[in-house]
KOLKOL-107556 format. One line per 10 residues: number of its first residue (from 1); their letters; for each residue x, y, z of C-alpha. Coordinates in steps of 0.1 Angstrom, whole numbers, plus 5000, padded with zeros to 4 digits. Layout:
! residues N
NUM	A	X,Y,Z  ...
This chain:
! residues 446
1	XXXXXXXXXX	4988,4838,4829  4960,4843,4854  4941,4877,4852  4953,4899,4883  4924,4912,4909  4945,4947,4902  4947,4947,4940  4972,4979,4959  4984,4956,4986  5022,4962,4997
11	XXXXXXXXXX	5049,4944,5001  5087,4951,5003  5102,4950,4974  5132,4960,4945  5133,4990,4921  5120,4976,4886  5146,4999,4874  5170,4975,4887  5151,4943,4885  5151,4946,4845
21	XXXXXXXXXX	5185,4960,4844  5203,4927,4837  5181,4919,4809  5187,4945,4783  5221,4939,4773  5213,4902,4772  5180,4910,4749  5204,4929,4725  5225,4900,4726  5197,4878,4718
31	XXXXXXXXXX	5188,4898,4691  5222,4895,4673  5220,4856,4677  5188,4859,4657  5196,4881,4629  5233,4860,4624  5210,4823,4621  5242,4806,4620  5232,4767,4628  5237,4762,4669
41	XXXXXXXXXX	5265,4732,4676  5250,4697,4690  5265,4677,4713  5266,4644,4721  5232,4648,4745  5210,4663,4720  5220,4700,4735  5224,4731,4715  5246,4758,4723  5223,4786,4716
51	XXXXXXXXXX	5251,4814,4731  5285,4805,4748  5269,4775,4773  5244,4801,4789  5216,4794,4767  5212,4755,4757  5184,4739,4741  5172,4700,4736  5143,4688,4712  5122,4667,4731
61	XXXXXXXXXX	5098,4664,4703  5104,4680,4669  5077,4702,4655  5069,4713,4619  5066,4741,4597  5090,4774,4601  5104,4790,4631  5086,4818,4639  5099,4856,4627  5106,4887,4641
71	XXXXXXXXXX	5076,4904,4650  5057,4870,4650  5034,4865,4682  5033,4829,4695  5016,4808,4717  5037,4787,4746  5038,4769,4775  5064,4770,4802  5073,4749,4832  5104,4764,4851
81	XXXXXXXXXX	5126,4747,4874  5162,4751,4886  5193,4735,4878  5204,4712,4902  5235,4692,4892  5230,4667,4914  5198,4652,4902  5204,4625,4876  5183,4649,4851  5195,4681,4864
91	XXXXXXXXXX	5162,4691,4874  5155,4709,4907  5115,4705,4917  5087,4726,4896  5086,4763,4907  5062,4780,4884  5039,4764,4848  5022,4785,4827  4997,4768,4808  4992,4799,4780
101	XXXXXXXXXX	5017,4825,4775  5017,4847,4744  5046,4864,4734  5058,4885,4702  5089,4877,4691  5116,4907,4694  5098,4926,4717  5122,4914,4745  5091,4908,4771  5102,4874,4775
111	XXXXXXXXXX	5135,4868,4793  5162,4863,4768  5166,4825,4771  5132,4819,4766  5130,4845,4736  5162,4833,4721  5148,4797,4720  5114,4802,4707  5130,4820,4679  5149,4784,4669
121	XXXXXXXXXX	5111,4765,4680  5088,4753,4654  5049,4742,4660  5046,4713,4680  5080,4713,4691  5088,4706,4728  5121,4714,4739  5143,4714,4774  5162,4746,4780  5187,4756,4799
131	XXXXXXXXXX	5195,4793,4805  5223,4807,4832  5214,4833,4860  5220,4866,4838  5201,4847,4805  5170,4840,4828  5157,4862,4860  5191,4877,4872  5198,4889,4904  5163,4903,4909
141	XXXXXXXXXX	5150,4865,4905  5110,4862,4902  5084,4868,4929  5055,4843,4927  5023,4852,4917  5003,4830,4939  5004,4801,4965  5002,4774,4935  5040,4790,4926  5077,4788,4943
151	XXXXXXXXXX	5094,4824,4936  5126,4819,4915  5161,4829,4941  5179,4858,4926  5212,4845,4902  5197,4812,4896  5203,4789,4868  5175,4775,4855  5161,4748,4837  5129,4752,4809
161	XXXXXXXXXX	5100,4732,4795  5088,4749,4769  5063,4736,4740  5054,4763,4713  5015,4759,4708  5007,4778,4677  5030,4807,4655  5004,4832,4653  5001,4866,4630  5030,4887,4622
171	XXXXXXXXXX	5025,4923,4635  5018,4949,4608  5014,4926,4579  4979,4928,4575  4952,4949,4590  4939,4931,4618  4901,4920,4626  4878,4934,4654  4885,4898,4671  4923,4900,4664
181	XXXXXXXXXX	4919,4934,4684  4903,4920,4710  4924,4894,4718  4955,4910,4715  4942,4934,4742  4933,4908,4760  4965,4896,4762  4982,4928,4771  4957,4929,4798  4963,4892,4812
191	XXXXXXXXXX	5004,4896,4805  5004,4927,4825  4982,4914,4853  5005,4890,4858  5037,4915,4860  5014,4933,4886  5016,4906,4905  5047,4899,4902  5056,4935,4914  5070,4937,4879
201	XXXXXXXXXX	5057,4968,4871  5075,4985,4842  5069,4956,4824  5033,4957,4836  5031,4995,4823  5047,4983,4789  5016,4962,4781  4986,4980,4797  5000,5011,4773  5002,4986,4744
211	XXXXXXXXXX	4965,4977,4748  4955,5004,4755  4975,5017,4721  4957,4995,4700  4921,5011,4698  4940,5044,4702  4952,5041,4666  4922,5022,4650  4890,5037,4675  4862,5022,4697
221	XXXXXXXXXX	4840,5023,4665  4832,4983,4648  4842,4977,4614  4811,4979,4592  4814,4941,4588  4798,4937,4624  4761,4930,4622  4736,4963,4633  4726,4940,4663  4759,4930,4675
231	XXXXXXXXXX	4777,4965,4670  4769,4980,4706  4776,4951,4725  4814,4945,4711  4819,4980,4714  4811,4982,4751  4835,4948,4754  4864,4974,4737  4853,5001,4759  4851,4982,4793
241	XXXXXXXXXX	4884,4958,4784  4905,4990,4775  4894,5012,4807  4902,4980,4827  4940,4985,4810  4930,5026,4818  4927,5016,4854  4953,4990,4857  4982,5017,4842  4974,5041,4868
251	XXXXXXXXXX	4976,5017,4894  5012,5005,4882  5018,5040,4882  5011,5045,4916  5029,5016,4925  5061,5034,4912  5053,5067,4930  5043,5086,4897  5009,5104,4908  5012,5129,4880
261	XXXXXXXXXX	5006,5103,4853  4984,5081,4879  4959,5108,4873  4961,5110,4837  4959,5074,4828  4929,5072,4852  4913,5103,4837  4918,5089,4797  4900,5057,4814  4874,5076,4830
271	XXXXXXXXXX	4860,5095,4797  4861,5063,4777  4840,5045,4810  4830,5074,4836  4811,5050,4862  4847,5022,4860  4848,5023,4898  4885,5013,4897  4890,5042,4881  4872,5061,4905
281	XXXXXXXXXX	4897,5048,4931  4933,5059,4916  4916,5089,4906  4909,5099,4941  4941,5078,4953  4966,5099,4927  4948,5132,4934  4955,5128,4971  4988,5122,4970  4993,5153,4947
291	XXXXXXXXXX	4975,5173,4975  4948,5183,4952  4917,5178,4978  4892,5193,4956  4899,5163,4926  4901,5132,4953  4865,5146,4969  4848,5147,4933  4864,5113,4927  4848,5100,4958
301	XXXXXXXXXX	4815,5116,4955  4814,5099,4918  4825,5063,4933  4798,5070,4963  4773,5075,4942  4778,5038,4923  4786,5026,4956  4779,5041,4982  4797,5012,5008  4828,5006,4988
311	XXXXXXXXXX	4856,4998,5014  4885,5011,4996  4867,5046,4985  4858,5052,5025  4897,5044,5035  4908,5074,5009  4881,5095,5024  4895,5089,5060  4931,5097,5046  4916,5126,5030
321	XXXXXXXXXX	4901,5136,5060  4930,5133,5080  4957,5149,5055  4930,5180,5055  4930,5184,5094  4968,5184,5090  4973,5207,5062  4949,5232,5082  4967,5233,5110  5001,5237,5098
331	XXXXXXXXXX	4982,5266,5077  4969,5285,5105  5004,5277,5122  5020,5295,5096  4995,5319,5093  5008,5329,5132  5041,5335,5122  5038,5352,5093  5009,5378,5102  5011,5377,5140
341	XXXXXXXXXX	5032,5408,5147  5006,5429,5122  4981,5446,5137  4950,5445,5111  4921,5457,5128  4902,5423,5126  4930,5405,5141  4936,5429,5170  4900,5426,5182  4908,5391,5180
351	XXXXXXXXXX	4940,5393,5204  4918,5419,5225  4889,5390,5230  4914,5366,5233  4937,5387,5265  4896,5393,5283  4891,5356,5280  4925,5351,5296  4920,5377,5323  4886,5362,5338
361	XXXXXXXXXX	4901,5329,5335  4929,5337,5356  4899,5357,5381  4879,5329,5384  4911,5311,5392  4924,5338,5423  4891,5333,5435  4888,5299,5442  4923,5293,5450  4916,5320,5477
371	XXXXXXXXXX	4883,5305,5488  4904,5271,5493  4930,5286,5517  4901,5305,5538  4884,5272,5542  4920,5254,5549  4929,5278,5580  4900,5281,5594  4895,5241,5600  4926,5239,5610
381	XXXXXXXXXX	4943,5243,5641  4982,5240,5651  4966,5223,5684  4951,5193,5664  4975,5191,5643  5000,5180,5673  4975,5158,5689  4976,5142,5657  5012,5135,5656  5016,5125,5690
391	XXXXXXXXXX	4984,5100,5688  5007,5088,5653  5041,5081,5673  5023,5065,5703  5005,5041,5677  5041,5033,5658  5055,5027,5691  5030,5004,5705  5031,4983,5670  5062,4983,5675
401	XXXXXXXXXX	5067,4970,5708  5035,4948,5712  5029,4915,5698  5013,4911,5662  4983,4896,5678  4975,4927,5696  4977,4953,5663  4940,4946,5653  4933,4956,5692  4959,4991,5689
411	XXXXXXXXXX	4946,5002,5658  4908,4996,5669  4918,5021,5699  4937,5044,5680  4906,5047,5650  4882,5050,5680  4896,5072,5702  4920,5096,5686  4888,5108,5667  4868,5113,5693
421	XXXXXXXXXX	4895,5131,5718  4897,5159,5689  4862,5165,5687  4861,5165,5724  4893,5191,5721  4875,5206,5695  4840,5210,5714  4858,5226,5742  4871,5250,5723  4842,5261,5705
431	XXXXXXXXXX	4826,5266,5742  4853,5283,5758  4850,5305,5725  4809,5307,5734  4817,5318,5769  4839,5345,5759  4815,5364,5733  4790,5360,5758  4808,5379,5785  4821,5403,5765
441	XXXXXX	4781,5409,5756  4775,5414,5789  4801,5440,5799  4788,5459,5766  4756,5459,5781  4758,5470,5812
């Protein structure tokens, strides 16, 4: 499997939970099969009934040696198609090859017709499978991990190509080598990656925890075997492979909706590598969702500081940002509520400001509302007001009754003159006005 670029993108999708449901009574079926090794019938095709006609198998090329044994890992690959009874072979067209996969035997990682079969596999050995909806990918079926695959439908049968590369080590037979270490890891890592993608993600927990597990139980220290020279460098590939697993678990994590141990798995990484940026990232991410501001702005200011443009550390800090301005205000809302009828002495000066603030708002409003209705009347005058409303009927009536040719003519008149009658109306006025103070002047002064 391809290594995953551990990216959060979304999409709609299944519960794991009930995604691997289907698949655990089947493993412990498979399981059973293994342990009884009674020889599988043939028929006349080649096929082997591996478990009631829902798990069949055909050698395609015999291998040699032993099958491998519980707890064995091996080496396979896998090209899946679907059954399709009416093709001559019964082969639907490729969805999904896997050039590599490793697997250990009895684990139950792979899906129980592939597990049963490589069990009855020997090196070398290619072999045609056939495995029935609930022995294969259930009703969840199998998103694709890229545009090179076709996802696999929910409840199909399928049909298996499947050689078995190499039978490698049995698991806790021997101690294993730095380089055994490393690869296993390795594989975790890649294996997981791949459920990632496949929005498989309690599988893709199971093996970041079981990389991550192996230098748990044996350190980050190099045997003494390792030369002086070469010691720090394959320590910092442990370190740096096993914080990308770190990294990768808390992601899956928060893929689930488990913050809580997001932020753990991201913090274990984090002391083993403190400047592994994705680490950074669910760090802040998990501490965020759990509200705790003060963690996600010392995660960011850490990531900042190794980057200080990283796209996905400045969209947390906007979320933060925004989820802060929330929580405030629904803070001081509550705050209202709950202390607003007490009358502390800080908090009744601040109602006194507040009611003065008010008042000569409300002033300052009186007096220009007022100022507005003394300019209104005195401008206008009932007088106009009806030379107005005549000059608008007489103009309705004319449009009216005149011909559209002669509007531009009316409404020419009507701009010019009705204008100019008022201030006319209105000079007279203010005359006859004149001529009355200055009478009454003159009786006052004589």
């Amino acid at each position: 499997m391809a290594p995953a670029d551990d990216s959060d993108e979304e999409e709609e999708r299944k519960s794991d939970a009930e995604e691997e449901a289907p698949e655990a009574g089947a493993v412990a079926a498979v399981a059973e099969e293994a342990e009884e090794e009674e020889p599988p019938l043939v028929d006349a095709e080649g096929w082997m009934n591996m478990m009631d006609g829902k798990i069949r198998k055909r050698t395609l090329k015999e291998g040699k040696g032993g099958c491998p044994e519980m707890k064995q890992d091996v080496r396979c690959s896998v090209e899946i198609r679907l059954e399709d009874p009416s093709e001559e072979s019964g082969e639907g067209e490729l969805l999904m090859r896997w050039p590599e996969m490793r697997y250990r035997i009895g684990e139950g990682e792979a899906v129980p017709v592939l597990e049963l079969c490589l069990r009855h596999m020997k090196e070398g050995e290619e072999a045609e499978l056939f495995g029935a909806s609930n022995m294969a990918w259930g009703p969840a079926g199998l998103r694709a991990a890229g545009e090179s695959e076709q996802a696999i439908p929910p409840d199909a049968d399928v049909r298996l190509r499947v050689t078995l590369v190499e039978l490698l080590g049995i698991s806790g037979s021997s101690q294993p080598s730095w380089n055994d270490l490393i690869q296993e890891v390795t594989w975790r890592k890649t294996n997981g990656n791949d459920y990632y993608k496949r929005q498989e993600y309690h599988k893709s927990l199971r093996s970041y925890a079981a990389g991550i597990q192996l230098f748990t139980d044996t350190g980050m220290e190099p045997p003494e075997y390792i030369e002086e020279g070469d010691r720090e460098r394959v320590r910092a590939m442990a370190l740096n492979i096993v914080a990308d697993c770190g990294a990768n678990l808390a992601a899956a994590h928060l893929e689930l909706g488990n913050a809580v141990a997001a932020k753990a798995s991201a913090e274990a990484a984090l002391e083993i590598r403190p400047e592994h940026m994705k680490c950074l990232y669910r760090l802040a991410k998990a501490s965020l969702t759990l509200d705790d501001f003060d963690g996600c702005e010392d995660a960011l200011n850490k990531g900042f500081a190794l980057d200080a443009e990283n796209a996905a550390l400045m969209q947390v800090q906007a979320d933060l940002k925004h989820k802060n301005m929330v929580y405030q205000a629904r803070s001081k809302k509550m705050a209202g509520k709950v202390f607003g009828g007490l009358e502390y002495p800080d908090l009744m000066a601040e109602k006194i400001a507040e009611k003065e603030r008010r008042k000569k708002e409300e002033e300052e409003e009186d007096r220009w509302i007022n100022w507005l209705k003394q300019a209104f009347f005195s401008w206008f005058d009932a007088k106009v007001a009806a030379l107005l409303a005549v000059a608008a009927v007489l103009l309705m009536v004319a449009l009216l009754l005149m011909p559209k040719r002669h509007w531009p003519i009316i409404l020419m008149m009507f701009v010019m003159c009705v204008p100019a009658g008022i201030g006319l109306y209105i000079g007279s006025q203010e005359e006859d006005a004149k001529e009355k103070r200055t009478g009454h002047h003159k009786k006052k002064t004589s």
